[in-house]
C-alpha positions in Angstrom: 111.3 -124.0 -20.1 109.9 -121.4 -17.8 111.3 -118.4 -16.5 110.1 -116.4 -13.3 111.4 -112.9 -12.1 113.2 -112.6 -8.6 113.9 -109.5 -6.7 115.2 -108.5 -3.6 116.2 -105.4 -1.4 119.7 -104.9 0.1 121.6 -102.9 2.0 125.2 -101.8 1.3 126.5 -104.3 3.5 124.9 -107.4 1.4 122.2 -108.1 3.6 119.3 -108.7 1.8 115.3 -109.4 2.4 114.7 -112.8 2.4 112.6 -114.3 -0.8 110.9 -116.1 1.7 109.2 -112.9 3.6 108.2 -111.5 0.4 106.0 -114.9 -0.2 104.4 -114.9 3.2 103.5 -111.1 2.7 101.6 -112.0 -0.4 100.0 -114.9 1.8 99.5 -112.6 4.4 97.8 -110.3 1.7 95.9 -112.5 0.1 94.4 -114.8 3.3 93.8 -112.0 5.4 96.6 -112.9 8.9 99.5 -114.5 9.3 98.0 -117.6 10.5 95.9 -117.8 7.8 98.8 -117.3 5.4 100.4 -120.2 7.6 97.9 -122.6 6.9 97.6 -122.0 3.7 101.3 -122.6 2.5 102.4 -125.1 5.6 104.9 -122.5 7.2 105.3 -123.0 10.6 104.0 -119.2 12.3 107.4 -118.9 14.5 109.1 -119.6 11.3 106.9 -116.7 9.7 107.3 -114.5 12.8 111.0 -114.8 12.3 111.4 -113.9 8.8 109.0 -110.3 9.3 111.2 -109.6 12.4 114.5 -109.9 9.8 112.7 -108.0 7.5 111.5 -105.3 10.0 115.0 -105.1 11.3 116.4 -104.5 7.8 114.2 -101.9 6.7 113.8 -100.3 9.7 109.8 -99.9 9.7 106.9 -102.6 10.7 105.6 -105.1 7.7 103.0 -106.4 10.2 101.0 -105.0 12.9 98.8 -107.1 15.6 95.8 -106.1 17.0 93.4 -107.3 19.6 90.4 -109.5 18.6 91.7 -108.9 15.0 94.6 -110.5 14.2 97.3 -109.5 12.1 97.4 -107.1 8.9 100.2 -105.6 6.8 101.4 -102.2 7.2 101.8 -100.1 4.8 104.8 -100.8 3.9 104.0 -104.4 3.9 101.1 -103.7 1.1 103.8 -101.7 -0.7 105.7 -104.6 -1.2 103.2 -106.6 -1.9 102.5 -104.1 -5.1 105.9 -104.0 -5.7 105.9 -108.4 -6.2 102.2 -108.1 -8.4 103.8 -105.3 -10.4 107.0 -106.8 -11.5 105.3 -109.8 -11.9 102.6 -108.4 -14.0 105.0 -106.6 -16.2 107.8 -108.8 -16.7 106.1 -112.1 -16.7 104.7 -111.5 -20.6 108.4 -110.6 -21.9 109.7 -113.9 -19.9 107.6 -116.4 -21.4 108.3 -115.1 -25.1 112.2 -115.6 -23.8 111.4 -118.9 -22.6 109.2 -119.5 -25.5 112.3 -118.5 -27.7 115.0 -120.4 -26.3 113.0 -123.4 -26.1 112.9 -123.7 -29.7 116.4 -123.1 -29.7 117.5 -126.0 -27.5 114.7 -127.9 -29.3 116.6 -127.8 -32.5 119.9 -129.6 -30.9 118.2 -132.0 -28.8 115.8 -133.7 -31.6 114.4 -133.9 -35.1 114.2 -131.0 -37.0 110.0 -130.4 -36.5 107.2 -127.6 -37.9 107.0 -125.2 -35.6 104.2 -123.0 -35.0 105.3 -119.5 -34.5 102.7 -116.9 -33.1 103.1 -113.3 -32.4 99.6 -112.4 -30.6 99.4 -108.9 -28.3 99.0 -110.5 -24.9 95.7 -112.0 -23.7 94.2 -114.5 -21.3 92.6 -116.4 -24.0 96.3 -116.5 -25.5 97.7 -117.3 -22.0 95.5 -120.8 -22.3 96.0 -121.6 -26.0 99.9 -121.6 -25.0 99.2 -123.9 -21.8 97.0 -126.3 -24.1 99.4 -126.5 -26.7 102.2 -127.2 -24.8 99.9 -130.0 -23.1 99.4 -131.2 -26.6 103.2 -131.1 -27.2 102.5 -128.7 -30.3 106.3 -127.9 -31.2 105.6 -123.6 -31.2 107.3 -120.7 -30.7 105.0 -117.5 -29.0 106.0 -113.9 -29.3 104.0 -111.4 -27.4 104.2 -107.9 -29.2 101.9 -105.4 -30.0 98.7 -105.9 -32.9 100.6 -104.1 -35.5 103.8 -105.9 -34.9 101.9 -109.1 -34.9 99.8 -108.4 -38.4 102.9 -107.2 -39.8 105.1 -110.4 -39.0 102.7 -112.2 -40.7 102.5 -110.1 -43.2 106.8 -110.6 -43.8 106.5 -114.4 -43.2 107.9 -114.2 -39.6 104.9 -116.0 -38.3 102.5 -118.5 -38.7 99.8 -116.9 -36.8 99.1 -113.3 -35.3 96.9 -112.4 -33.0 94.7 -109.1 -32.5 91.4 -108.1 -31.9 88.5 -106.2 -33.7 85.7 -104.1 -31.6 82.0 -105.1 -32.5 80.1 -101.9 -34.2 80.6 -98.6 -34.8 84.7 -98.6 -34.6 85.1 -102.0 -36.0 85.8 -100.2 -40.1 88.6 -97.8 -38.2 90.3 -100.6 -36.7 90.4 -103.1 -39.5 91.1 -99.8 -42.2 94.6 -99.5 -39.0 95.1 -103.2 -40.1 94.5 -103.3 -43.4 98.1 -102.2 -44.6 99.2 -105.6 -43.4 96.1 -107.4 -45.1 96.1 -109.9 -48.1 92.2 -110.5 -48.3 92.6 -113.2 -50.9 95.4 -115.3 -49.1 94.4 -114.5 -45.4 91.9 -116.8 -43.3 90.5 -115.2 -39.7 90.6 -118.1 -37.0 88.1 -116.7 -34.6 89.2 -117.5 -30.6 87.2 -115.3 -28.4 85.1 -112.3 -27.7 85.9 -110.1 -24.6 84.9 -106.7 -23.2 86.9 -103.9 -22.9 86.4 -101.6 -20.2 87.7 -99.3 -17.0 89.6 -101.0 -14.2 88.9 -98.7 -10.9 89.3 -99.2 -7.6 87.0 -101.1 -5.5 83.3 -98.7 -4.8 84.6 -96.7 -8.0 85.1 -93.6 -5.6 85.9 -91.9 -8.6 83.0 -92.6 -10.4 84.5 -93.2 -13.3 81.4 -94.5 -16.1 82.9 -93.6 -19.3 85.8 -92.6 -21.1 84.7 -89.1 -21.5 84.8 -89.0 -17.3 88.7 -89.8 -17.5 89.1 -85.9 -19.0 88.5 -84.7 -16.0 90.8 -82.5 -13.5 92.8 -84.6 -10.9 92.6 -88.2 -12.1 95.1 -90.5 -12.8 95.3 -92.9 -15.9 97.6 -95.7 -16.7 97.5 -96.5 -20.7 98.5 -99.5 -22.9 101.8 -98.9 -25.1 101.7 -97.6 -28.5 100.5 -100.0 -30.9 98.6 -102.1 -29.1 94.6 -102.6 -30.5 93.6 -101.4 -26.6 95.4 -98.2 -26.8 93.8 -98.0 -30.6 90.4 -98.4 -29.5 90.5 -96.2 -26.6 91.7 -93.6 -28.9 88.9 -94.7 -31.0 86.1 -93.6 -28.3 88.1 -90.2 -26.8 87.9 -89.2 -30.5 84.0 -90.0 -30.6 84.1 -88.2 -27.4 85.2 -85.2 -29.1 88.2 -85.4 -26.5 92.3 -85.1 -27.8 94.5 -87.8 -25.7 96.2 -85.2 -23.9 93.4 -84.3 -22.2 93.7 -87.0 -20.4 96.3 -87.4 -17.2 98.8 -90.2 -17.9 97.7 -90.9 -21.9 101.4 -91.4 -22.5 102.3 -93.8 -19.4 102.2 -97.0 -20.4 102.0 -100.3 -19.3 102.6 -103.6 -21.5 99.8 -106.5 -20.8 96.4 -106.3 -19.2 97.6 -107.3 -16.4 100.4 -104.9 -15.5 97.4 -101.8 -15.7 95.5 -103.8 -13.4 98.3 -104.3 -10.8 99.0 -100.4 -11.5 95.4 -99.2 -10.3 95.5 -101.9 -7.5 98.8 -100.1 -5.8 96.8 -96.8 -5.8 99.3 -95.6 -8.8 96.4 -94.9 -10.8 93.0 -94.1 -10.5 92.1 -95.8 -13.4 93.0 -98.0 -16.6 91.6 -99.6 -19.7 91.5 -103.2 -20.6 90.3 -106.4 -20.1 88.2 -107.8 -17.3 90.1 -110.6 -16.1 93.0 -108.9 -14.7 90.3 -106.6 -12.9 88.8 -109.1 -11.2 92.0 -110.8 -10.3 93.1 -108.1 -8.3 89.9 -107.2 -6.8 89.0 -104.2 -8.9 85.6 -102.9 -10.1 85.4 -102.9 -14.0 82.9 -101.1 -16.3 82.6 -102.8 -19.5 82.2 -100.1 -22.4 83.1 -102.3 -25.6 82.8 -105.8 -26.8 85.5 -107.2 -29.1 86.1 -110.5 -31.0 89.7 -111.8 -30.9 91.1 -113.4 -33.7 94.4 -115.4 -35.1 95.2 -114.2 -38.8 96.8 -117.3 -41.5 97.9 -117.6 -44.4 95.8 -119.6 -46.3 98.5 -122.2 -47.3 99.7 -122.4 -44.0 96.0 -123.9 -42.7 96.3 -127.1 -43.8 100.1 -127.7 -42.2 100.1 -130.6 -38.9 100.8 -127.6 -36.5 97.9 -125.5 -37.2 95.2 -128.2 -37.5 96.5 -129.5 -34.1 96.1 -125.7 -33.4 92.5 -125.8 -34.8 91.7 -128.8 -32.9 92.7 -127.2 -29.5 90.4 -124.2 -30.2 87.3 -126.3 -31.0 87.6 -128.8 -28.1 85.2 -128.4 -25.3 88.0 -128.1 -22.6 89.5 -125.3 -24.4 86.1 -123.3 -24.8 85.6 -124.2 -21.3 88.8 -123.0 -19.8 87.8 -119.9 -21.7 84.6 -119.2 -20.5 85.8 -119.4 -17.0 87.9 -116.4 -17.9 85.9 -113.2 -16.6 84.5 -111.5 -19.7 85.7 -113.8 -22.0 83.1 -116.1 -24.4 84.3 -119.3 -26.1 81.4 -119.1 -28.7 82.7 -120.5 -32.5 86.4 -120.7 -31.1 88.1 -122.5 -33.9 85.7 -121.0 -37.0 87.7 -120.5 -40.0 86.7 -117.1 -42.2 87.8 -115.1 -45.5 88.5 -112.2 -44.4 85.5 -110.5 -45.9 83.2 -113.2 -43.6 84.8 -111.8 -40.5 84.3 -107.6 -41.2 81.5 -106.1 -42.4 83.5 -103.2 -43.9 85.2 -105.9 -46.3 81.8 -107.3 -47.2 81.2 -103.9 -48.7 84.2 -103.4 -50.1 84.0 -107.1 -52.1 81.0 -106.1 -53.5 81.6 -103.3 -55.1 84.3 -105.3 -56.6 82.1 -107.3 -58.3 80.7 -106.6 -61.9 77.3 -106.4 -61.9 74.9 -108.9 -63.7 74.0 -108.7 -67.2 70.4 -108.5 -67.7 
C-alpha cells in the first residue's frame, strides 16, 4: 500500500489548478525550461503551454517567463509553488508511509495466514527509508512506525516493537546521549544491531552566504533556524553542542520551530524560509544545498535478545549484511554501510557501558 499527498488551489467558484501544472513546474524546476521539462516527462510543449496559461489565468500572476537566447524560467511565484509541492511532500510523506505501513498489516490479517510481523519504530532516516524498500522486496511481513528516538526506545522498552531505531554520536557526547536513553535500557536483555554511520551537520543555502561553520555561528543576530521536534536524537545532539558552546537554545532564532524528518528542514532552507538547519546530508544534497558536517554518528536498531533468533529478524539481519543493502547505503550522501548487520551487548556498542560493567565486576582474588 502506498499513500501519496495531493493538493491543490481553488477559487470560490470551484475552479481549481490543475495537478498536472504543478508537475510540469517541478519539471520545469528541476530541467532548467519548459522544453527541457517536456522531454523529460513526454508532454507535448502546447499541451504544457496550455496548462501555465490556466494556471496564470487562475492566479492572476505569471508562473513562467520567456526570454531571448535563454529560454524559459519560473517566476517567482512559479518557485513558490514549487516549495510549496517539496514541502508538503517532505513533511507529510514520513506520517503517510507509517499509515500505509499500518493499514497494510491490517488488511494483511483478513486476506491471509496469521504471520510474525516485524514491527519497527525508528526516528526517520534514509538508511531506514531503504531497509523498508528491501524488506518489502524480500516480502518480510512488517509493520514501520516513524516517531521520535525516545518514543522508539520506549516502545521497545513496553513490548510495542520488535525493533527501534536511534542513533548515538561518536565521542565526546556519546555518554550524554546513551545516559538520555538509558531509562529505556535493559543492558542484559538488549542486543545493538549496528546499520549505519552518518554525519550530522548544517544545511545552508548554496555559497553559504551566511557563513554559517558552526553551531556557535547560528547565535548570531538576524539568522533564521529551522529545528527538529522535541525528542528526536538530532534535536538532542544539537542541544548537546550549544550547551558545549556555552550557548542556551533560545539564543538561537527559531530553536522552537520544528520540522519532523530530515528532509522537511532541507525543503525549509531550500524555499528561503530559513537560513539554516541541522541534520543529515542526504536531504542537503537533494535539494541542492551546501552542508557542513560537524558530527559523526552511528545508527543503530535496539532488540530484545529473545526476539533475535525469531524468522522476521534474521530475514532482517540478512538484509543488513548483503552487499546490495550496504551498497544502496553507501550511495546515500554521508552515509557508510561499514559492519551493517553486527550484533552487540550493549556494553560492546558504548564505551560509557564498558565502564560502567566493570566496575560491576568483583575484583580477582589474589
Amino acid at each position: 500500500m502506498s499513500i501519496h499527498p495531493r493538493w491543490t488551489i481553488a477559487r470560490p467558484d470551484g475552479e481549481a489548478l490543475a495537478q498536472r501544472l504543478l508537475e510540469v513546474l517541478v519539471d520545469v524546476h528541476e530541467h532548467g525550461s519548459l522544453s527541457a521539462a517536456c522531454k523529460h516527462s513526454g508532454m507535448s510543449y502546447r499541451h504544457a503551454w496550455e496548462l501555465i496559461r490556466q494556471g496564470e489565468a487562475l492566479l492572476g500572476l505569471p508562473l513562467l517567463s520567456m526570454e531571448r537566447g535563454k529560454g524559459s524560467s519560473l517566476t517567482e511565484l512559479g518557485e513558490k509553488l514549487v516549495w510549496a509541492d517539496r514541502r508538503i511532500n517532505a513533511r507529510l510523506s514520513p506520517l503517510f508511509t507509517t499509515l500505509a505501513s499500518e493499514l497494510e498489516a491490517e488488511i494483511e490479517k483478513v486476506c491471509g495466514p496469521a504471520q510474525a510481523l516485524l514491527r519497527i519504530h525508528a526516528n526517520h532516516g534514509f538508511a531506514v527509508e531503504t531497509l523498508r524498500h528491501f524488506l518489502a522486496q524480500a516480502s518480510v511481513p512488517h509493520e514501520l512506525k516513524y516517531c521520535g528516538s525516545v518514543e522508539a526506545v520506549a516502545a521497545l522498552h513496553g513490548q510495542a516493537c520488535e525493533v527501534a531505531g536511534f542513533a548515538v554520536p561518536l565521542g565526546e557526547f556519546e555518554a550524554a546521549v546513551v545516559a538520555h536513553y538509558a531509562r529505556w535500557f535493559e543492558v542484559r536483555s538488549q542486543r545493538i544491531i549496528h546499520v549505519t554511520t552518518r554525519e550530522q551537520g548544517l544545511m545552508v543555502a548554496p555559497g553559504n552566504p551566511k557563513k554559517l561553520y558552526e553551531v556557535k555561528h547560528l547565535a548570531r543576530p538576524g539568522i533564521r533556524f529551522i529545528n527538529r521536534q522535541p525528542g528526536s536524537g538530532t534535536r538532542l545532539l544539537l542541544d548537546l553542542m550549544l550547551h558545549k558552546q556555552g550557548l542556551e537554545p533560545a539564543s538561537v532564532h527559531g530553536h522552537e520551530q520544528c520540522e519532523f524528518t530530515h528532509a522537511a528542514v532541507a525543503a525549509y532552507v531550500a524555499s528561503g524560509m530559513a537560513d539554516a538547519g541541522f541534520g543529515v546530508e542526504t536531504p542537503a544534497r537533494r535539494f541542492k544545498l551546501d552542508f557542513i558536517p560537524l558530527q559523526t554518528e552511528r545508527y543503530f536498531l535496539l532488540c530484545d535478545e529473545r526476539a533475535m533468533d525469531t524468522p522476521v529478524v534474521q530475514q532482517m539481519l540478512a538484509i543488513l549484511r548483503s552487499a546490495e543493502f550496504r551498497e544502496a547505503v553507501n550511495l546515500l550522501p554521508g552515509y557508510r554501510s561499514d559492519g551493517s548487520g553486527t550484533v552487540m551487548k550493549m556494553d560492546e556498542a558504548f564505551e560509557t557501558l564498558q565502564a560502567r560493567a566493570a566496575r560491576r565486576r568483583p575484583a580477582k582474588s589474589s
